[in-house]
LUMVODO-635249 format. One record per residue: z, y, x negated of N, C-alpha, C in turn; residue number from 1; chain. Coordinates in steps of 0.05 Angstrom, whole numbers, m for minus. Atoms other than C-alpha are relative to their C-alpha. Layout:
[node [Z, Y, X], [Z, Y, X], [Z, Y, X], NUM, 'A']
...
END
This chain:
[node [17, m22, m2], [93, m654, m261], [16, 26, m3], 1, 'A']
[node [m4, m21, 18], [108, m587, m289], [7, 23, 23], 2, 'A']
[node [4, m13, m25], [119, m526, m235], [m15, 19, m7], 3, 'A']
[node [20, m14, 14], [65, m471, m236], [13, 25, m10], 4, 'A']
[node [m16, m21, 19], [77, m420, m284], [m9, 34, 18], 5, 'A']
[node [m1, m28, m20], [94, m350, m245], [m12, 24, m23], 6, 'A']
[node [14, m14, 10], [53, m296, m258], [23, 27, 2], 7, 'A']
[node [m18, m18, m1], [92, m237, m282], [m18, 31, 7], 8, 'A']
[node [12, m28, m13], [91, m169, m255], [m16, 21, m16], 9, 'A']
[node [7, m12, 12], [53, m109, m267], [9, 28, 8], 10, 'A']
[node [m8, m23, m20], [63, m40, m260], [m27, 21, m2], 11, 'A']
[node [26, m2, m5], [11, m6, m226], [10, 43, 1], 12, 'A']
[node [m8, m30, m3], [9, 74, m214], [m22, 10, 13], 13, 'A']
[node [16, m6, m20], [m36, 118, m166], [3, 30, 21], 14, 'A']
[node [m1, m22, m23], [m36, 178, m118], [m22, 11, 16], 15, 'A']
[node [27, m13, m22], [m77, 224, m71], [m15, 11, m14], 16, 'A']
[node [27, m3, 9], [m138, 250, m91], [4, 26, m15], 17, 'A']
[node [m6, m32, 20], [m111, 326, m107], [26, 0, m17], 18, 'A']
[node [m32, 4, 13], [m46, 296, m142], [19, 14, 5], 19, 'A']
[node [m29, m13, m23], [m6, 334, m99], [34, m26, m7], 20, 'A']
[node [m20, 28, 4], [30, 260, m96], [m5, m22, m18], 21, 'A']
[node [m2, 13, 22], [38, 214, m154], [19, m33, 15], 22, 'A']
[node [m29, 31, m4], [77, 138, m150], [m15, m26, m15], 23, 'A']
[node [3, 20, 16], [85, 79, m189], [18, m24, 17], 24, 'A']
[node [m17, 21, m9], [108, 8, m170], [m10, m31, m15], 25, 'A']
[node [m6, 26, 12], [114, m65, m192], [m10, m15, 9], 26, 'A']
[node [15, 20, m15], [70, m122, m166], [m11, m27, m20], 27, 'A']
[node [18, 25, 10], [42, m188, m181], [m27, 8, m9], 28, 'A']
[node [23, m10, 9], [m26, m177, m215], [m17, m7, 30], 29, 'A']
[node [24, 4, m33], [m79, m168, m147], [m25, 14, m18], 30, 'A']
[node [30, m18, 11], [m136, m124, m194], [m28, m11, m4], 31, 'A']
[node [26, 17, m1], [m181, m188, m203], [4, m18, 13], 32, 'A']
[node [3, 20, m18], [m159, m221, m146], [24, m29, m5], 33, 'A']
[node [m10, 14, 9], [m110, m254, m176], [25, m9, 32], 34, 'A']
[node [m24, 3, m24], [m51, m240, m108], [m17, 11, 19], 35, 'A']
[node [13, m13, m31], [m78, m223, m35], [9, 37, 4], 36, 'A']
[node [m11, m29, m15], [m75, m151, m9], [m10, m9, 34], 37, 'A']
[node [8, m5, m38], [m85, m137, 67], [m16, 22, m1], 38, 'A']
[node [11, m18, m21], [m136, m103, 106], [11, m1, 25], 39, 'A']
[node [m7, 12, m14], [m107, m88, 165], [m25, 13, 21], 40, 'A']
[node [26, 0, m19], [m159, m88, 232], [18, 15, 25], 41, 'A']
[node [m7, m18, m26], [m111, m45, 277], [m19, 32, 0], 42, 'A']
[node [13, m21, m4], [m141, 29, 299], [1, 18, m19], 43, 'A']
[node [6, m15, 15], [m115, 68, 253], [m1, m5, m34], 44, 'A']
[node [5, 9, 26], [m125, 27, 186], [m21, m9, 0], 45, 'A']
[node [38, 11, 8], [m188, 7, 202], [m10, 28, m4], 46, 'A']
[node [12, m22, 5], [m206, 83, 212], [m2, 16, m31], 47, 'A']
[node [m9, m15, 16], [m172, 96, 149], [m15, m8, m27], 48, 'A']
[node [16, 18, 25], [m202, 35, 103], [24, m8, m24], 49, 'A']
[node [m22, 9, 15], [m141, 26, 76], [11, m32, m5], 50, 'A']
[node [m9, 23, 14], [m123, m37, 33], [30, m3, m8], 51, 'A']
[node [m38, 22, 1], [m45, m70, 29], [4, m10, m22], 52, 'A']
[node [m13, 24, 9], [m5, m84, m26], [31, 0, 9], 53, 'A']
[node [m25, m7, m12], [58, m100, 3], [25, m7, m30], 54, 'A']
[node [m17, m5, 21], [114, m80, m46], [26, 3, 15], 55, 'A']
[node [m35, m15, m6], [201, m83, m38], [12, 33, m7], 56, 'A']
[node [m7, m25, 8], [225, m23, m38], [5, 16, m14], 57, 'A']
[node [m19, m9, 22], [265, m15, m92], [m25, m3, m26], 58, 'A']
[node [17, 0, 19], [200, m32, m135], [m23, 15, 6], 59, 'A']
[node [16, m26, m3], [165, 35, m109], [10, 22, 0], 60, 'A']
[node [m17, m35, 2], [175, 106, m125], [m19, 17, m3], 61, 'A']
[node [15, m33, 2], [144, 170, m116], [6, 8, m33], 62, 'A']
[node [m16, m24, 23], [147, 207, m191], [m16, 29, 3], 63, 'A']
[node [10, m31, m6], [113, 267, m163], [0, 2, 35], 64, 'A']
[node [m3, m4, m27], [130, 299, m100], [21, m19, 14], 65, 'A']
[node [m6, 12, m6], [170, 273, m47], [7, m11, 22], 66, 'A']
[node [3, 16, m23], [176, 226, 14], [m10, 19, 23], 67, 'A']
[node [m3, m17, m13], [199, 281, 52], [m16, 21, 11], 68, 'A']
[node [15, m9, 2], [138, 317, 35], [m31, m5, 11], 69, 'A']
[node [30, 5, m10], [81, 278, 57], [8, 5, 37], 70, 'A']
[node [14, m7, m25], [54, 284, 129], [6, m31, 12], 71, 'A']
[node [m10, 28, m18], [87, 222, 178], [m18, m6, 25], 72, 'A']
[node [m5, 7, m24], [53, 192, 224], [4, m30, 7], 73, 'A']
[node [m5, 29, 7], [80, 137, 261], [m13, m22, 27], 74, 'A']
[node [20, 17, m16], [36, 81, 294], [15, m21, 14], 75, 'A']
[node [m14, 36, m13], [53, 12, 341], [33, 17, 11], 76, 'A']
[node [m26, 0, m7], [113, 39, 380], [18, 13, m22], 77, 'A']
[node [m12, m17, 25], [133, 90, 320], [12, m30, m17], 78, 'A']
[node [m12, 21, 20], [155, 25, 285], [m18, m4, m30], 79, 'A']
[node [10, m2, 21], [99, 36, 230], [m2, 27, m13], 80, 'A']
[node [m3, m33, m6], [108, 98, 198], [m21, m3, m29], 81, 'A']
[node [31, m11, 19], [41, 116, 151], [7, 41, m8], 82, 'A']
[node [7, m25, 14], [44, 172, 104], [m20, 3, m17], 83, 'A']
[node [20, m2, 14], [m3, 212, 75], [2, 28, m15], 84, 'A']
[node [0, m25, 13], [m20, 272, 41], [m7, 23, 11], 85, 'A']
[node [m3, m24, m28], [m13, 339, 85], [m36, 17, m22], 86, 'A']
[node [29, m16, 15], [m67, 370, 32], [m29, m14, m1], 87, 'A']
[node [26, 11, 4], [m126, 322, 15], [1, m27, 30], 88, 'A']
[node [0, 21, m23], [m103, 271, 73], [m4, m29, m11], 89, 'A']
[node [0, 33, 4], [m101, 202, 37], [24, m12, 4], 90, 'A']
[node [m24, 27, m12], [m56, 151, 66], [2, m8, m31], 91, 'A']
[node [m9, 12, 19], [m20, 128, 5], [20, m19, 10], 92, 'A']
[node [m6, 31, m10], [41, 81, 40], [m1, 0, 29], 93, 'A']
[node [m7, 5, m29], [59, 55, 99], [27, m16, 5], 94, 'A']
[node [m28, m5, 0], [135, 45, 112], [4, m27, 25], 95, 'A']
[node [m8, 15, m24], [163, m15, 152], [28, m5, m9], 96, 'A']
[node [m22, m1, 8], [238, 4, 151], [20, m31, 5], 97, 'A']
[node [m11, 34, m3], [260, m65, 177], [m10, m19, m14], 98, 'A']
[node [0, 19, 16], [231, m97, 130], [4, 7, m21], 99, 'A']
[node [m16, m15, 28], [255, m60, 68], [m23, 1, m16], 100, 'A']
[node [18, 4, 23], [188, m62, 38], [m27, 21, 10], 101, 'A']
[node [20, m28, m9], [128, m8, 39], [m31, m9, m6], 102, 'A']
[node [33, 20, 5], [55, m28, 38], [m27, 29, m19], 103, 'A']
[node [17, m13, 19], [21, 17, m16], [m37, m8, 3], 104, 'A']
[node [35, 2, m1], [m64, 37, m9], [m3, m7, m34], 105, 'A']
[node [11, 3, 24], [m86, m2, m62], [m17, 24, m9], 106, 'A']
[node [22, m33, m9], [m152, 51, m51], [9, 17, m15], 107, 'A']
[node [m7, m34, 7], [m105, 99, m78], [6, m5, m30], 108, 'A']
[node [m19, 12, 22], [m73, 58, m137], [m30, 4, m30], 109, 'A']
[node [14, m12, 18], [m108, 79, m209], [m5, m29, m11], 110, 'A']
[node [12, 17, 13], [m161, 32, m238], [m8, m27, 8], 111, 'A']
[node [14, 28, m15], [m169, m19, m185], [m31, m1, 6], 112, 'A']
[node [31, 3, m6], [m239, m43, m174], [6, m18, 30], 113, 'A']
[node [6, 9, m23], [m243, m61, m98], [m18, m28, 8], 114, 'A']
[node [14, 29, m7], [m290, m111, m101], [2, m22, m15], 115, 'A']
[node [m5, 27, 13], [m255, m158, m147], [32, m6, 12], 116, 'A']
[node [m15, 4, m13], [m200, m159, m94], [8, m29, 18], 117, 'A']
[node [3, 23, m25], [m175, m217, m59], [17, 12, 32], 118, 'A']
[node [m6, m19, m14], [m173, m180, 6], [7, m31, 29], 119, 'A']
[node [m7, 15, m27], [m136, m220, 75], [4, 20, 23], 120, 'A']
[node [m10, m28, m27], [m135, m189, 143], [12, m14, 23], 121, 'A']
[node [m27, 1, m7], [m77, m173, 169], [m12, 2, 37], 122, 'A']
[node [10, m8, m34], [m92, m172, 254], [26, 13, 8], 123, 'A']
[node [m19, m28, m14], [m54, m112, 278], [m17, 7, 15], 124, 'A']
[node [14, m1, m25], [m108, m110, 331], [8, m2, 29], 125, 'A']
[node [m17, 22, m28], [m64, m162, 374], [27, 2, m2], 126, 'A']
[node [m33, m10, m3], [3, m133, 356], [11, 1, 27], 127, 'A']
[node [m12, m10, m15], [46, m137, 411], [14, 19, 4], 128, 'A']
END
């Protein structure tokens, strides 16, 4: 038997609503459901409606504006740090420095259709 054939990446691109902030990154195809994103069900991602694709680091980049620039805040024992956009206010990532990897709002990402998502939820409800 044969092993399954890996689906190669894509590169996706996206920002806040007044393009204040711009960014591009690299992912497994998720647009028809193809890879999982996360919802997550803690307080302030449920408020937010924000959808997860979790991306390595090194395969995300701001090309407009920069880190430094957006608006921090940071959730769960400051160990989640969520940025957004100080102007229009869209959460674009969310930063988990121990794990070297950043969790990009799909929501924000250009040309996704939401409801052909394969969406999993994440419980950050019961975070300790």
């Amino acid at each position: 038997m044969s092993a399954p054939a890996t689906t190669a990446e894509k590169e996706y691109t996206g920002g806040c609503h007044c393009a204040r902030f711009r960014y591009a990154f690299t992912h497994a195809p998720f647009a028809q459901g193809e890879t999982a994103v996360e919802a997550c069900n803690c307080s302030i991602c449920d408020a937010k409606g924000a959808i997860w694709a979790l991306v390595p680091e090194d395969k995300f980049r701001l090309t407009k504006g920069a880190l430094g620039e957006l608006t921090l805040y940071e959730f769960h024992k400051r160990v989640y740090k969520h940025y957004f956009c100080p102007t229009c206010g869209v959460a674009l990532v969310l930063g988990v420095p121990s794990k070297r990897e950043v969790h990009v709002n799909v929501r924000a990402t250009d040309g996704v259709d939401v409801g052909k998502l394969k969406v999993t939820v994440f419980d950050g409800k019961n975070l300790l």
